[in-house]
N, C-alpha and C positions, 0 to 999 in steps of 0.2 A: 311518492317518488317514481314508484315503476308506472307506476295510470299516465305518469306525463311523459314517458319515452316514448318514438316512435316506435312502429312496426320498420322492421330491416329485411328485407330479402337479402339470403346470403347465399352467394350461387360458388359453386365446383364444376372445374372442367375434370373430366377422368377417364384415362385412356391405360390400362396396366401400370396404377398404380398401388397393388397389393402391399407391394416394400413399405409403400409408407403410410396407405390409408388407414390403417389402426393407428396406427399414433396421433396423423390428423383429425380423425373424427373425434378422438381423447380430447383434444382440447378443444373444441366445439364441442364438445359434453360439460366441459371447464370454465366455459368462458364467463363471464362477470355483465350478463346481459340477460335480462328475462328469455326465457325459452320461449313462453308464452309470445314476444314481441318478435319472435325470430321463423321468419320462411327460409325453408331450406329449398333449393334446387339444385338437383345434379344433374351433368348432362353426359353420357356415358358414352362413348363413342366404340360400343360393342371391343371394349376389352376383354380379351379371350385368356389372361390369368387369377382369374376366380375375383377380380374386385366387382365386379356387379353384383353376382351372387352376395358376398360379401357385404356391401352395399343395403342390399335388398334385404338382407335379415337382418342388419344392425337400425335399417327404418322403420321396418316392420312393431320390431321391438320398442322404439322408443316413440312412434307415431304423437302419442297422446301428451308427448312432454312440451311440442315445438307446436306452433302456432298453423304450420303446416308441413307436408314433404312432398316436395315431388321427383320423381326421378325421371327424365326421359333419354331413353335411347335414341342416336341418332348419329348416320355419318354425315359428320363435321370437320371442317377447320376449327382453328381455334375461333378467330372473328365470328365465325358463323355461329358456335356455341357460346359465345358470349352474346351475339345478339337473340338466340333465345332466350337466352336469362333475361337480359331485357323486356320479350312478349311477357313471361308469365312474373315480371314484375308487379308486385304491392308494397305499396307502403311510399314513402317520402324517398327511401335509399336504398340503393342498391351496393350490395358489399362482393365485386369480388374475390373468392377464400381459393387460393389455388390450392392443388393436393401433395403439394409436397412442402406445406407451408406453417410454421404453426407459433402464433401470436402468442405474447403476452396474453394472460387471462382477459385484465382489467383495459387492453388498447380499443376494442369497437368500443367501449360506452367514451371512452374517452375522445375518439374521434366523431363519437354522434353530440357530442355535449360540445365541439368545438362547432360546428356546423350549424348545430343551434345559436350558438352564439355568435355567429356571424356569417349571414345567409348568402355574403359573397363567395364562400367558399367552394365551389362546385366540388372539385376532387381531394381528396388527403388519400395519401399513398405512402405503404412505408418503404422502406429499404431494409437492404436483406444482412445479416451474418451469420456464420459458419461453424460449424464446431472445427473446433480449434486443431483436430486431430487433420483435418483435411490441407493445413497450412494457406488456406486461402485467404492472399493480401488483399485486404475492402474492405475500407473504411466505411460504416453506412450514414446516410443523411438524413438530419432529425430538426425538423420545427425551420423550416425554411419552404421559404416562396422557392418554385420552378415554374418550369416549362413542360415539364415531361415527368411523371412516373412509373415504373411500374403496377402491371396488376396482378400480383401476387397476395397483396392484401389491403384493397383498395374501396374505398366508399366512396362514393358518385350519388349529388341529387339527381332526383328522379329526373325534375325538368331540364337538366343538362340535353337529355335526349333530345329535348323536343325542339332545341335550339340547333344543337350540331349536328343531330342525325348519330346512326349506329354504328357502327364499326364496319372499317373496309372488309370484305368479306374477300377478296382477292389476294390481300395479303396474308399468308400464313407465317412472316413474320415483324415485328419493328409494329403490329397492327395496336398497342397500347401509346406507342409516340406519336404515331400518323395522329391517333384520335385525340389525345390531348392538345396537342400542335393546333388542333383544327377548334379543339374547345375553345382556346386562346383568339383566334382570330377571329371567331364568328359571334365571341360573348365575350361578357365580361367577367364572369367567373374565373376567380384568382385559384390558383392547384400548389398544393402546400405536401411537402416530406410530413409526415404523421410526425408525433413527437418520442415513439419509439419502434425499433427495428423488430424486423421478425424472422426465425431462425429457417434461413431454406435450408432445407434437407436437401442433400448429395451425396451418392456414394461415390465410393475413391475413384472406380473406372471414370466417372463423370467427369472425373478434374485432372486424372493424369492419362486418360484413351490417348496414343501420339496421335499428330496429325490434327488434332484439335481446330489449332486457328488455321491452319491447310483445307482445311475439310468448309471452314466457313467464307473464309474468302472467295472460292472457289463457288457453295452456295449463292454468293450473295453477287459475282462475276454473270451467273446462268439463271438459276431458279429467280432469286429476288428479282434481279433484271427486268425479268419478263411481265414479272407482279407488276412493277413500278411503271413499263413501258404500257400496261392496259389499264395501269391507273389514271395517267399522268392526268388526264382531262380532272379527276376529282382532285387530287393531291392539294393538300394547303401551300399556297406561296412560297411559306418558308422553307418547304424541304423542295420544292420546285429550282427555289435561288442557292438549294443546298449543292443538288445535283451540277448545276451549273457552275459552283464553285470549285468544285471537287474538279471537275473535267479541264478546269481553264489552271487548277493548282500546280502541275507539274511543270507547263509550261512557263510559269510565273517563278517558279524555282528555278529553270533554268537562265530566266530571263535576267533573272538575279545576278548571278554565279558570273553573266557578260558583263553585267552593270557595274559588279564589284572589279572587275580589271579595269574601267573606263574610268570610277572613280566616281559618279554623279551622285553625292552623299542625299539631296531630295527624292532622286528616283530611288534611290536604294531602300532610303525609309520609306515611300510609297511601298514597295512592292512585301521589304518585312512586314509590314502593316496587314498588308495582304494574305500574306502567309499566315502569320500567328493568329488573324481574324478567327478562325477555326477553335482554337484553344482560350478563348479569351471566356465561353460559355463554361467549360469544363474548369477553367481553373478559377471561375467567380463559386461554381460549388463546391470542387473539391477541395481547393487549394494548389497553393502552386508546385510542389513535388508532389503530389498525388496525382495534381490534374494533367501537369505535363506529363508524367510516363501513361495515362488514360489514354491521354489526345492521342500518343505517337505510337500504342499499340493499339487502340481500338478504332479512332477518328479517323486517323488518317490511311489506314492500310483497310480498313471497311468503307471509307468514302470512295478511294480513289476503284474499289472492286465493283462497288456498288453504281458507280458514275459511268463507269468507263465500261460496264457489262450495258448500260442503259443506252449509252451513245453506239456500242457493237448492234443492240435491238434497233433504234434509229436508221442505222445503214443497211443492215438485212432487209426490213420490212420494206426501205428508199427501192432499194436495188432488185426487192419481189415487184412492187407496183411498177416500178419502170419497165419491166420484164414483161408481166401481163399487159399493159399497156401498148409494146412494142408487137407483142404478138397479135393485139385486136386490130393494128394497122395492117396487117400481110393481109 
């Protein structure tokens, strides 16, 4: 039985994660997967709270038990250290194991024996929950077709690469949806919710810091912006027509709001239509009171930041070329 499993690369991103990398590597010592079939790479992004060191003698010590280990240092993004995992990929899959993450024992064989059993599957991805002391409302998604997952604990055939290409390396965030998004359009590889969740670690600051969704909006108004305004030539279609929605959504609300005084019950449902288009993806997975309060605090107040920071990029960049332009005429 073990002679027939594949070899798995299983890669870590790791940037000062001491708090929790003992406990992770605990169950990566745990897991219900030949050692022997297991590549480990870590990509270290010169964390200065003793996890490399750390690191370094917990490899050292078990070198002989895993099929291989490598660790490299390197400053990265995330994208960027995810597509090293990729270079020093073997084997059929690539498992990303984020470090604040920690699986069921028996979930990789059970996602490599789904895989095997049906070679459509490019990606299985789990979804996350929480100890319960953190009060964090998420429901996780289990044994279901999407669009998008997380890579917190995530398998990927190898040849997916070879079809979509690697990961946006411009983006420092959303760069696990861009890449699936992109799986979807350019192959036929169907990307599945794993059939059980895995428990991200958080401490309390994590979830109660004020300012929280202030602080990402605000992100995703400036920083993200700029990622997406130097992407946009590569971006997959779908988050292309996403942006485009977002920008054109507000005006469509108000347009509404005139329509309902005038009374025109067609164009009214045209433009609801419009509106709830947005929620109709969140609420086919989560459900309809999960997925609408999703949509209306995370979809909609991160789209309209994220749209509307892209189209502010648009007009700067308009109004710098016209500017240098007007000056090569004098």
């Amino acid at each position: 039985m073990t002679e027939e499993l594949p070899l798995v690369t299983a890669c870590m991103l790791i940037k000062n994660r001491i708090w929790s990398l003992k406990a992770v590597l605990n169950a990566l010592e745990d897991i219900h997967y030949p050692k022997r079939k297991l590549k480990l790479v870590f990509v270290d992004d010169f964390s200065d709270d003793g996890s490399y060191e750390f690191l370094t003698e917990w490899s050292r010590a078990r070198s002989m038990n895993f099929y291989n280990i490598e660790i490299i240092r390197a400053r990265t993004n995330i994208p960027q250290a995810r597509n090293l995992c990729i270079d020093h990929t073997e084997g059929e899959y690539l498992l990303f194991w984020d470090s604040d993450v920690i699986p069921p024992p028996e979930l990789l064989l059970e996602m490599v024996n789904l895989m095997k059993k049906d070679k459509h599957v490019g990606i299985i991805g789990s979804d996350y929950i929480y100890d319960p002391s953190l009060k964090v409302k998420y429901a996780p998604m289990m044994s279901k077709e999407t669009y998008a997952v997380y890579m917190g604990f995530t398998l990927i055939q190898k040849d997916v690469f070879k079809i979509a290409g690697k990961f946006n390396e411009l983006l420092t965030v959303g760069e696990d949806t861009e890449f699936c998004i992109r799986v979807k359009e350019r192959s036929k590889y169907t990307i599945y919710w794993a059939p059980k969740p895995v428990l991200h670690l958080k401490r309390l600051i994590d979830v109660t810091k004020p300012g929280i969704l202030r602080d990402w909006l605000r992100y995703n108004l400036t920083v993200r912006a700029k990622e997406y305004y130097s992407s946009w030539k590569s971006l997959p279609r779908f988050l292309k027509l996403r942006i485009v929605y977002w920008i054109l959504w507000p005006w469509t609300l108000m347009l509404l709001a005139y329509t309902l005084m005038l009374g025109n019950i067609i164009i009214i449902l045209f433009l609801l239509l419009y509106i709830l288009a947005s929620a109709y993806l969140v609420i086919r997975q989560r459900g309809v009171t999960r997925g609408i309060e999703l949509w209306i605090k995370s979809n909609v107040l991160t789209g309209l930041a994220l749209s509307y920071g892209i189209l502010i990029e648009v007009v700067k960049n308009f109004a710098k070329r016209k500017h240098i332009t007007s000056a090569r005429s004098y």
